[in-house]
C-alpha positions as MATLAB code, in Angstrom:
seq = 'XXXXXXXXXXXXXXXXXXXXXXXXXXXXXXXXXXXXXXXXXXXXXXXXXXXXXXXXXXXXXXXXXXXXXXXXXXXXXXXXXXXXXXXXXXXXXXXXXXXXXXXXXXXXXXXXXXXXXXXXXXXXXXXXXXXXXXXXXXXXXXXXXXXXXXXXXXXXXXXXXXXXXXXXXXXXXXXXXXXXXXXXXXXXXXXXXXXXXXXXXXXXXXXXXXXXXXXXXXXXXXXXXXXXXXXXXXXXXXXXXXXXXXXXXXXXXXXXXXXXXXXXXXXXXXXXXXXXXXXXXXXXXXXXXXXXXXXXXXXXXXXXXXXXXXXXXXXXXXXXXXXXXXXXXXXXXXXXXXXXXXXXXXXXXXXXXXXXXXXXXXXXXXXXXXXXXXXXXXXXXXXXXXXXXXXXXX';
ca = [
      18.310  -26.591   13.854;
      14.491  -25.065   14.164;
      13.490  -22.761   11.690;
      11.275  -19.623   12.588;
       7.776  -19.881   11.987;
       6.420  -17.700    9.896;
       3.798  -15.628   11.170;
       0.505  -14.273    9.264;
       0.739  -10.522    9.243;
      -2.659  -10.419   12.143;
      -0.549  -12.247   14.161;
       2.671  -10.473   14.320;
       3.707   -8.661   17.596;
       5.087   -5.211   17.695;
       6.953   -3.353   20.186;
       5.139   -1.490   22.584;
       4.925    2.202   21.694;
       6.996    4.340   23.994;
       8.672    7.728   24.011;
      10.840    8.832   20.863;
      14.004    7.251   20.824;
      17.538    7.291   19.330;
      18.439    3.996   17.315;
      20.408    3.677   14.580;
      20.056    2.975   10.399;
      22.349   -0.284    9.245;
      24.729    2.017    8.640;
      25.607    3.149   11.854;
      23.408    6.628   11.290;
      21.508    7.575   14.764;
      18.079    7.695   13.948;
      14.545    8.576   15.964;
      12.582    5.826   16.409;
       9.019    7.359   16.767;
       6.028    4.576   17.754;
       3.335    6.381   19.476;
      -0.105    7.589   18.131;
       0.112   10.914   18.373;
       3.719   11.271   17.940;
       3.460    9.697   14.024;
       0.618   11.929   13.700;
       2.319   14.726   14.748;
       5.761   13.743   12.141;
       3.422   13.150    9.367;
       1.602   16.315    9.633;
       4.388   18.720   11.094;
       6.137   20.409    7.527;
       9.394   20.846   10.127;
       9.690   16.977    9.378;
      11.144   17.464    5.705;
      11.324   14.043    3.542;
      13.381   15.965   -0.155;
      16.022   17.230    2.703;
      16.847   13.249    3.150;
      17.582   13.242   -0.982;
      19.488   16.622   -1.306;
      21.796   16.805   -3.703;
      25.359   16.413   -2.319;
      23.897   14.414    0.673;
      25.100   11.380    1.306;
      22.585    8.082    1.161;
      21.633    6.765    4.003;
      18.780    4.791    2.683;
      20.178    1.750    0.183;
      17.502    0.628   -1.570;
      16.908    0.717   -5.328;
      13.159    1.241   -5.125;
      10.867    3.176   -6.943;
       9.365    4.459   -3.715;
      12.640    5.555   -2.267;
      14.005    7.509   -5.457;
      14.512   11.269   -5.403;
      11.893   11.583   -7.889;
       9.479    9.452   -6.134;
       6.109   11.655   -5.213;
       6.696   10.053   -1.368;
      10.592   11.986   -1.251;
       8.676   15.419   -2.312;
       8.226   18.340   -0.254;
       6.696   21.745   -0.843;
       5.673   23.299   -4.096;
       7.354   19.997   -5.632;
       5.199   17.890   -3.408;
       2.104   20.042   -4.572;
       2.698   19.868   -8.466;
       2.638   15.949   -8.756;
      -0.295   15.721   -6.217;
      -2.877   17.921   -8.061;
      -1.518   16.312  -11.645;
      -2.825   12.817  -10.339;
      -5.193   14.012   -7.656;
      -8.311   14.605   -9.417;
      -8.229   11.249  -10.786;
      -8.356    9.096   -7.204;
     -10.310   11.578   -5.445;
     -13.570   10.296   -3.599;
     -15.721   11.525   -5.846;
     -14.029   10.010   -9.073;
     -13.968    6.626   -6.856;
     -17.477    6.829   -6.432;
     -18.477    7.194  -10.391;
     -15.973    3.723  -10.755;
     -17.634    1.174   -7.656;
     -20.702    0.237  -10.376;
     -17.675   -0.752  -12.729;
     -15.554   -2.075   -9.914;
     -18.575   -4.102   -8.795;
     -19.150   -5.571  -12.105;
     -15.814   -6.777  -12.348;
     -15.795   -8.436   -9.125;
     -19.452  -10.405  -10.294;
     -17.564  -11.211  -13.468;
     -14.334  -12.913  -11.412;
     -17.268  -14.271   -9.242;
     -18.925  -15.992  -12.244;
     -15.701  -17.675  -13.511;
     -15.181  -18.636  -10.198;
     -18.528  -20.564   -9.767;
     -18.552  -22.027  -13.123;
     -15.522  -23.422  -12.693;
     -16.344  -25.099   -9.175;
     -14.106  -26.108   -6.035;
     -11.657  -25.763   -5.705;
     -10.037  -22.898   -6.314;
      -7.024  -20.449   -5.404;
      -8.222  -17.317   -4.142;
      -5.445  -15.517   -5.134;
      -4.782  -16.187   -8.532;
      -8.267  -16.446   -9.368;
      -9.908  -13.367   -7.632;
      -7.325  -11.299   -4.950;
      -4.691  -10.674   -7.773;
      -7.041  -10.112  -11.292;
      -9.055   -8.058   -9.638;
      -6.958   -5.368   -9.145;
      -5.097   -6.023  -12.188;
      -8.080   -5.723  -14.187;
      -8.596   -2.262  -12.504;
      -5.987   -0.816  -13.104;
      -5.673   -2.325  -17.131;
      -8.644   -0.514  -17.322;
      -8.051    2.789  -15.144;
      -4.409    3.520  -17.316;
      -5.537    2.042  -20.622;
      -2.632   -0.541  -20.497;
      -4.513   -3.955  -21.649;
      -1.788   -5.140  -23.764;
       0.865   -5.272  -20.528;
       0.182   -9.248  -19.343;
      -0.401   -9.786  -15.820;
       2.759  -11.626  -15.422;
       4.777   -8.762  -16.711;
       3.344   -6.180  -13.890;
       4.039   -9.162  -11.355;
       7.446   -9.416  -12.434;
       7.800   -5.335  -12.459;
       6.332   -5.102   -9.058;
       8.766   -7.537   -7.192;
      11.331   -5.428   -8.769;
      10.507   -2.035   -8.700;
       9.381   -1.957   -4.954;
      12.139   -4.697   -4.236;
      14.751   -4.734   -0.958;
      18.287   -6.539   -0.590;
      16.334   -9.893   -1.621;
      16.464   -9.150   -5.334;
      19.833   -8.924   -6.867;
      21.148   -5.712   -8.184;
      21.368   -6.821  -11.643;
      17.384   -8.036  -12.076;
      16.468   -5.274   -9.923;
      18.387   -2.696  -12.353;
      16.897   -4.575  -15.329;
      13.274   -4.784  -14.136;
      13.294   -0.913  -13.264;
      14.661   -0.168  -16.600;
      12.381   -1.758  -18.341;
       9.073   -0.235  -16.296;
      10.683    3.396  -16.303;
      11.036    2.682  -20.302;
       7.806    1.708  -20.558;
       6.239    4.393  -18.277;
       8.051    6.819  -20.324;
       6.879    5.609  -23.423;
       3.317    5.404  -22.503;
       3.859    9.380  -21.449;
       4.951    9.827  -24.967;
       1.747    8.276  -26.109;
      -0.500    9.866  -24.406;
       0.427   13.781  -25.013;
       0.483   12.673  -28.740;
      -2.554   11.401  -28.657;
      -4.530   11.092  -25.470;
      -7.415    9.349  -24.431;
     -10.261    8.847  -21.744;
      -7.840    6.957  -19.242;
      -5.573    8.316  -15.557;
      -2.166    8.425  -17.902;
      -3.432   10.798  -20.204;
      -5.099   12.539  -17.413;
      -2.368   12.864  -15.295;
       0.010   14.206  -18.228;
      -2.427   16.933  -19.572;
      -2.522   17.875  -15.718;
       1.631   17.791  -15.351;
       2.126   19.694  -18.536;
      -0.721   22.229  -17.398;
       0.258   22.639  -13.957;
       4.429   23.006  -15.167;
       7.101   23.273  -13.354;
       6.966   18.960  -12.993;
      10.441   17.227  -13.841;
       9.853   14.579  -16.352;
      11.829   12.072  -13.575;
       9.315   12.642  -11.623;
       6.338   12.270  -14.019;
       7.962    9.026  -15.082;
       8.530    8.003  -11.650;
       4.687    8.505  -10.873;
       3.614    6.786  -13.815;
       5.884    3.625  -13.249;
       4.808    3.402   -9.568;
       0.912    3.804  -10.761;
       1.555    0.723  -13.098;
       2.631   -1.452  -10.663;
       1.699    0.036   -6.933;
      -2.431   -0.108   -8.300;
      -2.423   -3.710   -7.868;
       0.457   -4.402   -5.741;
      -1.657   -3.044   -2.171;
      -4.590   -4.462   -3.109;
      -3.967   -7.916   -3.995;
      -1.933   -8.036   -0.948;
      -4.578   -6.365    1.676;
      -7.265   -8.426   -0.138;
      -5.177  -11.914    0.332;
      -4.302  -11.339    3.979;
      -8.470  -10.036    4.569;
      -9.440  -13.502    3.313;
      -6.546  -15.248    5.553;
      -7.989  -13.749    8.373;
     -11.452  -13.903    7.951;
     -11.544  -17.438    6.555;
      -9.483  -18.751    9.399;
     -10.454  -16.616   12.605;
     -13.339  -14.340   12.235;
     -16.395  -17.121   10.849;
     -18.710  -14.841   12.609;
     -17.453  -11.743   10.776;
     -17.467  -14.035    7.433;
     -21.368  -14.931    8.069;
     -22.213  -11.048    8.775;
     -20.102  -10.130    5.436;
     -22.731  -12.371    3.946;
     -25.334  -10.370    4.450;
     -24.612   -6.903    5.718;
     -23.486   -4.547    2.855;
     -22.947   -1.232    4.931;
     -21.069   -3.422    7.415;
     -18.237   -4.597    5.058;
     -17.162   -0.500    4.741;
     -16.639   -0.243    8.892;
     -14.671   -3.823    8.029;
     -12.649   -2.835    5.597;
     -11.551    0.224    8.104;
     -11.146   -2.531   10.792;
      -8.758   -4.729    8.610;
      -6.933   -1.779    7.030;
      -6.021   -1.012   10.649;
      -5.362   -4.400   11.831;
      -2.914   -6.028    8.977;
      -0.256   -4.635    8.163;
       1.175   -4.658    4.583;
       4.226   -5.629    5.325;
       7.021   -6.717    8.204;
       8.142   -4.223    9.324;
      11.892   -5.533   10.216;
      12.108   -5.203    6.299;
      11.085   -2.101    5.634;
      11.122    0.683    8.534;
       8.868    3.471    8.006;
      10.245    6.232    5.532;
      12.908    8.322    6.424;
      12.502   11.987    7.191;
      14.681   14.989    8.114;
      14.063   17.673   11.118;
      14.253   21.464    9.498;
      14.067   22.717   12.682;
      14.766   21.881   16.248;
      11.062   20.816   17.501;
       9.494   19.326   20.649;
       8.280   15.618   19.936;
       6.707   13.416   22.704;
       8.626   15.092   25.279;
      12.134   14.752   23.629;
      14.085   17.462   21.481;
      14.335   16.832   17.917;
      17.557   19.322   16.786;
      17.157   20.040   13.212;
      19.069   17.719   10.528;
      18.319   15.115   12.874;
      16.963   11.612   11.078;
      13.299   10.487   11.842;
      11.592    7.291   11.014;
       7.714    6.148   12.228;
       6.663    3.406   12.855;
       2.652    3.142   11.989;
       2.409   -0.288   12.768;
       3.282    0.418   16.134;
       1.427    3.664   16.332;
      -1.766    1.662   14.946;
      -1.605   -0.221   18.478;
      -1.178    2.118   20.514;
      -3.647    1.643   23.769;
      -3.645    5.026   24.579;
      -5.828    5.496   20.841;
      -6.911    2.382   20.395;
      -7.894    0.404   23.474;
      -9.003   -2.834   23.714;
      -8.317   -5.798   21.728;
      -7.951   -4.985   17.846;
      -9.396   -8.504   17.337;
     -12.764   -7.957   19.194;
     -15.636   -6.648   17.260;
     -14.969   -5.547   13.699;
     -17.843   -4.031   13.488;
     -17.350   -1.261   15.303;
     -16.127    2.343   13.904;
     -12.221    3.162   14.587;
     -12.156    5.307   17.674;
      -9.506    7.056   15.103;
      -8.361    7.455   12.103;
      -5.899    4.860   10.868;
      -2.539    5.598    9.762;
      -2.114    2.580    7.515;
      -2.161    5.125    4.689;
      -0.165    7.776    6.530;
      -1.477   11.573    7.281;
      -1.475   15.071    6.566;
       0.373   16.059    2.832;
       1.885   12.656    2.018;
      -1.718   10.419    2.293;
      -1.579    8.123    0.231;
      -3.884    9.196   -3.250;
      -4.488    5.560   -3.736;
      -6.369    4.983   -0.510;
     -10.575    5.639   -1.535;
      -9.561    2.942   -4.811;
      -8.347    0.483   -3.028;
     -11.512    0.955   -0.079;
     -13.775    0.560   -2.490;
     -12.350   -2.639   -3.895;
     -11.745   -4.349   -1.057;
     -15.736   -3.388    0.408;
     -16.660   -4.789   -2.546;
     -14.718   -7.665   -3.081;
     -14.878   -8.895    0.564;
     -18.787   -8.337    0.657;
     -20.061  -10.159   -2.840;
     -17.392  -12.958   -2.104;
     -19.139  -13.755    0.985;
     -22.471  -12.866   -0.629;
     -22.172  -15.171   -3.285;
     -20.006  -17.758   -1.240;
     -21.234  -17.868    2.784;
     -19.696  -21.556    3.084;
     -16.380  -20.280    1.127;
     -13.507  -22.094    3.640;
      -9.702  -22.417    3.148;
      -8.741  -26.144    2.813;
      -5.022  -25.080    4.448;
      -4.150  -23.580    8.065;
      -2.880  -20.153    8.003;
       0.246  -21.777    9.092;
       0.528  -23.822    5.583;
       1.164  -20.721    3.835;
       3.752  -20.100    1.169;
       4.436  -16.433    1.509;
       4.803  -14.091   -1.413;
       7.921  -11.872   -0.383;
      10.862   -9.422   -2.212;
       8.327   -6.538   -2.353;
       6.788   -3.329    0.076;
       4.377   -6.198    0.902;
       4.183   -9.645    2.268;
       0.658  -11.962    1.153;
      -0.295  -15.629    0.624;
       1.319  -16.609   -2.705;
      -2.026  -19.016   -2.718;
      -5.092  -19.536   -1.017;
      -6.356  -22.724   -1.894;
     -10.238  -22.730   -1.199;
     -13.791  -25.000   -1.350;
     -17.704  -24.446   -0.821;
];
């Protein structure tokens, strides 16, 4: 009996993007499938595509999944005034600006995994020694939460975010214990904050009003874990990729600081985060009935996107995504969604993959991977699929 091969995320097909069409949820809801550029764009802008409407009270579930990101509370289920509240509490904090003040300390930190790196010599793993500290080690420091070990946010995240492939009872226990601890930490803060994004984000909530403390806690939990989460995996699958099919693009890395910000745009838009047969796009509902690539969308009608899809899309993005990765995005990407609902998290996690991906190959031009991409043990459960290691020499 042959076994599928698993893919690496840059290799993965997707279906071609087409008109909106009618599929269904597991089950048995009809659902629009939506796969074209300008279709998602037009869903993720539109405010007739409603996401709370999905999460009414009395509605039935159509979505079965325990995670944090799929919650009623969750910022991502918000619409409206609700959506606004919990976006300028936590706004402020990740805007480009604020990233900007942190890339001296963000670059510092990368140096000082760099160092250890070096003085310990080849070989080394990649990922446990530079793709996942580094963003744990930003986020310790951006929500004041040094005393939470590494492996306890690892353990949190493939819970918290987690699908079908984690069973209900660790699942149930994991989120307990992070929605505990976020609420705690709230606690904390208002009685006596500090010069950290928690404390921030609660003078903001309690300020602004009107902000459910579900929803605070909800926030707070999904900061914890989501701040590292994304970037460890878009920083794994970047040095898959590069290491093992762009050499050229490794070389320029090397030397060409300004280039590595047009390259991180390149590889946000090329790998995705996840598969996308295990998590479909988020769910949304039509408020209205409203004209979408030609079909008629009648309101309380289900919509899902796919972005993946949409991200390949000829009729935005011609050519072959693999060619020169150098050269700016003819568009914007949608890896971090559009309109109301982008993602607050996206300038942080730019800035520390430019500068991870550039002073790695700065400080490591002959850095090579002493496996094949298809030798790789893949780290699964979560939002996210990366290399659980990437064992490495120079």
């Amino acid at each position: 009996m042959s076994v599928a091969r698993t893919l690496p995320l840059h290799r993965v097909e997707f279906p071609v993007p087409g008109p909106p069409r009618l599929t269904e949820l597991p089950d048995g809801t009809p659902v629009w499938l939506v796969t074209r550029y300008d279709d998602v764009h037009q869903v993720l802008t539109d405010p007739r595509f409603g996401r709370s409407p999905v999460h009414a009270p009395g509605t039935p579930p159509v979505v079965d999944s325990p995670s944090l990101l799929d919650s009623r509370e969750a910022i991502g289920q918000q619409d409206g005034d609700a959506h606004l509240r919990l976006r300028r509490a936590v706004g402020r904090a990740f805007t480009p600006r604020s990233v900007e003040h942190l890339r001296p300390w963000v670059a510092g930190t990368v140096d000082q995994l760099l160092d250890g790196l070096v003085e310990k010599g080849a070989p080394a793993d990649l990922v446990t020694g530079f793709a996942l500290p580094l963003p744990c080690m930003v986020i310790h420091r951006l929500l004041a939460v040094d005393g939470v070990p590494v492996e306890r946010l690892l353990h949190w995240a493939e819970h918290a975010f987690a699908g079908p492939t984690v069973t209900p009872e660790a699942g149930d226990r994991s989120r307990s214990e992070l929605t505990g601890f976020a609420a705690a930490l709230i606690a904390e803060r208002r009685g006596a904050p500090g010069d950290d994004v928690v404390s921030s984000v609660v003078r903001a909530a309690d300020s602004e009003g009107g902000i459910p403390e579900a929803a605070l806690v909800n926030l707070i939990a999904t900061m914890i874990v989501g701040g590292h989460d994304t970037t460890m995996t878009m920083l794994s699958n970047a040095l898959l990729y590069l290491l093992t099919e762009q050499p050229a693009a490794w070389a320029r890395l090397a030397v060409d600081e300004q280039a590595a910000e047009v390259l991180t745009e390149r590889l946000l838009h090329l790998i995705p985060l996840n598969d996308h047969e295990e998590r479909p796009g988020r769910l949304l509902a039509a408020t209205a009935d409203t004209l979408l690539g030609g079909m008629t969308i009648r309101a309380g009608d289900f919509v899902t996107t796919d972005r993946v899809a949409a991200n390949r899309d000829p009729a935005a993005f011609p050519g072959n995504p693999h060619d020169d990765l150098f050269t700016p995005l003819p568009k914007p990407s949608l890896v971090f969604g559009a309109g109301r609902h982008y993602c607050l998290g996206t300038w942080l996690a730019r800035a520390e993959l430019q500068l991870a991906l550039h002073r790695l190959a700065h400080r490591l031009p002959a850095l090579r991977l002493t496996v094949t991409a298809d030798d790789i043990v893949w780290r699964r459960g979560t939002i996210s699929r990366s290399p659980l290691h990437l064992p490495a020499t120079w």
